[in-house]
C-alpha positions, 0 to 999 in steps of 0.5 A, a space after each residue: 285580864 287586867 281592867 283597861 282604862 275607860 275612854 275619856 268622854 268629855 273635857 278633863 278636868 284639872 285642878 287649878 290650885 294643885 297646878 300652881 303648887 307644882 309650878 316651878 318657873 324660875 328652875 324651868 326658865 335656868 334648865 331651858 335656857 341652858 339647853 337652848 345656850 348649848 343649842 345655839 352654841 353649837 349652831 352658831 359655831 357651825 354656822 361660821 364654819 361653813 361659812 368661813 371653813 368647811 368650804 376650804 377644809 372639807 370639800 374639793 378646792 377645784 371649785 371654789 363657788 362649788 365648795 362653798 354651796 356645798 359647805 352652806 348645804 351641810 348647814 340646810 342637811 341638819 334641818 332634814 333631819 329635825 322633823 323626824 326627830 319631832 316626831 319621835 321626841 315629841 311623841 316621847 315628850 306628850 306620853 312619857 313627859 318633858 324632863 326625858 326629851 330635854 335630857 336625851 337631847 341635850 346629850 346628843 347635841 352635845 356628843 355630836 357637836 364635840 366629834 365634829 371638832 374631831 374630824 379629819 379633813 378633806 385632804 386627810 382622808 378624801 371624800 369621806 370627810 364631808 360624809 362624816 361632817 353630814 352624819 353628826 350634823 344630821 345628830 345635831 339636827 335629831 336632837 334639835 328638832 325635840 330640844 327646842 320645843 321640849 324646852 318652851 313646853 316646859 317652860 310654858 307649863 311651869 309659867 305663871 298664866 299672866 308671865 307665860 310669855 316672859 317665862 318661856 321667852 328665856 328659852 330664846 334669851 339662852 338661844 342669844 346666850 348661846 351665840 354670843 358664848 360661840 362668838 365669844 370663842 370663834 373671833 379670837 381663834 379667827 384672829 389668832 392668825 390664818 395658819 393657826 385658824 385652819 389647823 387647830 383653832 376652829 376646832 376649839 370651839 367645837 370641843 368647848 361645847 363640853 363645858 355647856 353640857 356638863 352645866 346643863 346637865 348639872 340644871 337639868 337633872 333636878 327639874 320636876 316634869 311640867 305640872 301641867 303635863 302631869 294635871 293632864 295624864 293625871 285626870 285621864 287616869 281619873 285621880 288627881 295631881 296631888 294623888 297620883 304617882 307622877 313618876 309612873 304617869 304615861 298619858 293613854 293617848 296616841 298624840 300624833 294620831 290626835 295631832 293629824 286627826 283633829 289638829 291639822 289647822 292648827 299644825 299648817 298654821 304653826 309651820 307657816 309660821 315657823 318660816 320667820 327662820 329664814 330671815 335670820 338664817 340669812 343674816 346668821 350664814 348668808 350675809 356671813 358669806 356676802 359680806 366676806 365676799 364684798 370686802 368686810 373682813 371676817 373679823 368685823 362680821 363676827 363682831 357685829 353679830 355679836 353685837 346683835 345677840 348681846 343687845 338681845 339679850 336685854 330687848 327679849 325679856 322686854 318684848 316677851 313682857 309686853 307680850 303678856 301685857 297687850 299680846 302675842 299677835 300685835 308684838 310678833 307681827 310689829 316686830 317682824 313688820 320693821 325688820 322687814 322693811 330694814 333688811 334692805 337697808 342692812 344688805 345695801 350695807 354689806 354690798 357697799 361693805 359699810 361697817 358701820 351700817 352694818 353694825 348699826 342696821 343689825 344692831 337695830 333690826 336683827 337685836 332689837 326688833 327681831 328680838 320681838 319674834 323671836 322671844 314671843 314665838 315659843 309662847 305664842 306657838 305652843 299655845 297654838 296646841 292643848 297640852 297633849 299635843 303641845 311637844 308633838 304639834 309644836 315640834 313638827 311644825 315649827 321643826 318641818 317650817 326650820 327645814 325649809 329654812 335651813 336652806 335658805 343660805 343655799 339658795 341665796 347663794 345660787 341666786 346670786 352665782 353670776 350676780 352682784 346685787 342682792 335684791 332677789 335674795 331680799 325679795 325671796 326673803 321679804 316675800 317669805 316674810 309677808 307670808 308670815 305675817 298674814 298668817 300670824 294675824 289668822 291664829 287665835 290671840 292666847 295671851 289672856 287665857 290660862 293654859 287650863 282654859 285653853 286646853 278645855 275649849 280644845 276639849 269642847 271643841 274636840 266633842 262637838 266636832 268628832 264626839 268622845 275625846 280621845 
């Protein structure tokens, strides 16, 4: 019979300067901010599609108010999705390592992506149609709910301790990438003519996915696992990081059942949190659709979310670095406090169609400020969690908060059937908000401590509350 290993019965123990040997932080940052461009490709693309196309292409046009609902819902159908694929990724990733995940679900996104541009349409081949358009949405919702959180794990582990914001914050700066990227290729097919539009240029970019694929790929088979990842099955196995045969580490340890067991807190606080979705699916699908609907033309709300996303891609590293400097809690929620009190303002923008205050109020709100949250959360959640969990905890949480966002597009526009003015849509969202807010100034301030530190403090924690660690 062969020897079974013996349980761990104390914190493990990870040799610090090993660790730092294997770090590779510039290469982690490439590979997870081309995966994260293709993510966000692929989701800004079909995000304007449903709500500028899909309702007229791929649903019955007797009724129009009808057809849109439904179309936005097939954007909301992806984030059913996403936890189950948190679940079995993020199981994968904490046994089997991070590099597996990002790979497998860089392939899925991108396949499923491509056939959605390969789809017949509704007058084609009736309702089977938008049963199609679900199915790879809901591929595209499978892959998503690991490739985020794979990414900033590994990201994270790579980091240097005092850059760990900054390092995994190019995960999201690939998320801006990639919007900028899909609009790059949307607004010259959406100007090519309406004919043209409808029959063959939106399918463009949905087939241009293949380019960002290749390219990750090309990145990412070539980056080591996350150091951290390894030091950690490595000292359950009882050898070190330098001795061990990393290839052949699979960590002992069940990570969902640890993550329930003695995680719990930690889990419902990261899914709270995650919530800070809905807002920017609201300004990425809804305000698309309202500012149609007010007047602005298509072409004007494309370029002013593109706007947006460029002047992210210079205010992340920003707040990510000062992030590092004073910490996660007082950027995250000082951000997300501003954008807040402007979203008003830029929806009193688009009811009135005012251009410029809608290039501006975005450019502001959604670039710049926004931009606090959203490069300081991959850091600040993962943290939430030790390294064995961390791909689990970080996935279903934050994939289970993005479900309940997926559909705020849907529900804003049922709130406004009969309606013209859009406050109830901006009191939902600024409620959610505030929700997030509070629960952000709850979480424990991760930014000072290295990942090793945390990771024993959990262990600590974990045998004074429920002896041996698992």
């Amino acid at each position: 019979m062969s020897e079974q290993p013996q349980a761990q019965t104390g914190p493990v123990v990870i040799d610090e300067e090993a660790l730092a040997a294997k770090r590779q932080p510039k290469k982690s940052a490439v590979a997870a901010l081309v995966g994260s461009a293709l993510e966000y490709y692929d989701f800004f693309i079909y995000a304007s599609a449903s709500a500028l196309v899909f309702n007229v292409l791929f649903f019955d046009q007797s009724n129009p108010a009808m057809a849109t609902i439904l179309s936005l819902a097939t954007f909301g159908v992806a984030y059913i999705a996403r936890p189950l694929g948190a679940i079995v990724l993020g199981r994968w990733g904490d046994r089997s390592g991070r590099k597996n995940v990002m790979i497998f679900t860089l392939f899925m996104m991108g396949f499923a992506t491509i056939a959605i541009g390969c789809l017949p349409t509704y007058g084609q081949i009736g309702v089977l149609a938008p049963v199609l358009l679900v199915v790879c949405r809901l591929l595209q919702g499978f892959s998503a709910g690991g490739e985020q959180s794979s990414a900033n794990s590994m990201s994270l582990e790579h980091a240097p301790d005092n850059r760990r914001s900054f390092t995994t914050g190019w995960t999201m700066f690939g998320t801006q990438l990639g919007q900028v990227l899909a609009a790059g290729v949307f607004i010259p097919m959406s100007a090519m003519g309406h004919e043209f539009f409808y029959s063959i240029g939106w399918r463009i970019p949905f087939w241009a996915s293949a380019f960002v694929l290749v390219a990750g790929w090309l990145i990412r088979r070539h980056l080591e696992e996350a150091p951290q990842f390894e030091a950690q099955v490595a000292a359950e196995k009882g050898t070190s990081i330098d001795e061990a045969d990393t290839k052949q580490l699979t960590s002992q340890k069940e990570p969902m059942k640890i993550l329930f067991q003695r995680y719990p807190t930690q889990l419902v606080r990261v899914l709270i949190l995650a919530l800070h979705n809905f807002e920017t699916t609201i300004f990425s699908v809804w305000a698309l659709a309202y500012g149609k609907a007010r007047g602005i033309p298509e072409a004007h709300m494309l370029g002013q979310t593109v706007v947006v996303q460029f002047s992210a891609l210079f205010a992340i590293p920003f707040w990510t670095w000062l992030a590092d400097k004073i910490g996660r809690k007082k950027v995250y929620i000082g951000g997300y406090f501003v954008v807040a009190v402007l979203l008003f303002f830029y929806m009193n923008a688009l009811q009135t169609a005012s251009i410029v205050g809608v290039y501006v109020l975005g450019f502001v709100m959604q670039g710049l400020f926004y931009s606090a949250v959203n490069g300081v959360w991959p850091s600040f959640y993962g943290e939430q969690f030790p390294t064995k969990v961390r791909l689990s905890g970080t996935a279903l949480a934050t994939q289970i908060g993005f479900a309940v966002t997926g559909f705020a597009p849907t529900i804003a526009a049922a709130l406004m059937v009969g309606r013209s003015h859009f406050l109830p849509v901006y009191l939902l969202t600024v409620g959610i908000m505030a929700v997030v807010m509070i629960t952000a100034g709850t979480a424990k301030e991760t930014a000072f401590k290295s990942l090793t530190q945390l990771d024993r403090e959990a262990d600590e924690r974990e045998l004074d509350r429920f002896g041996n660690v698992m």
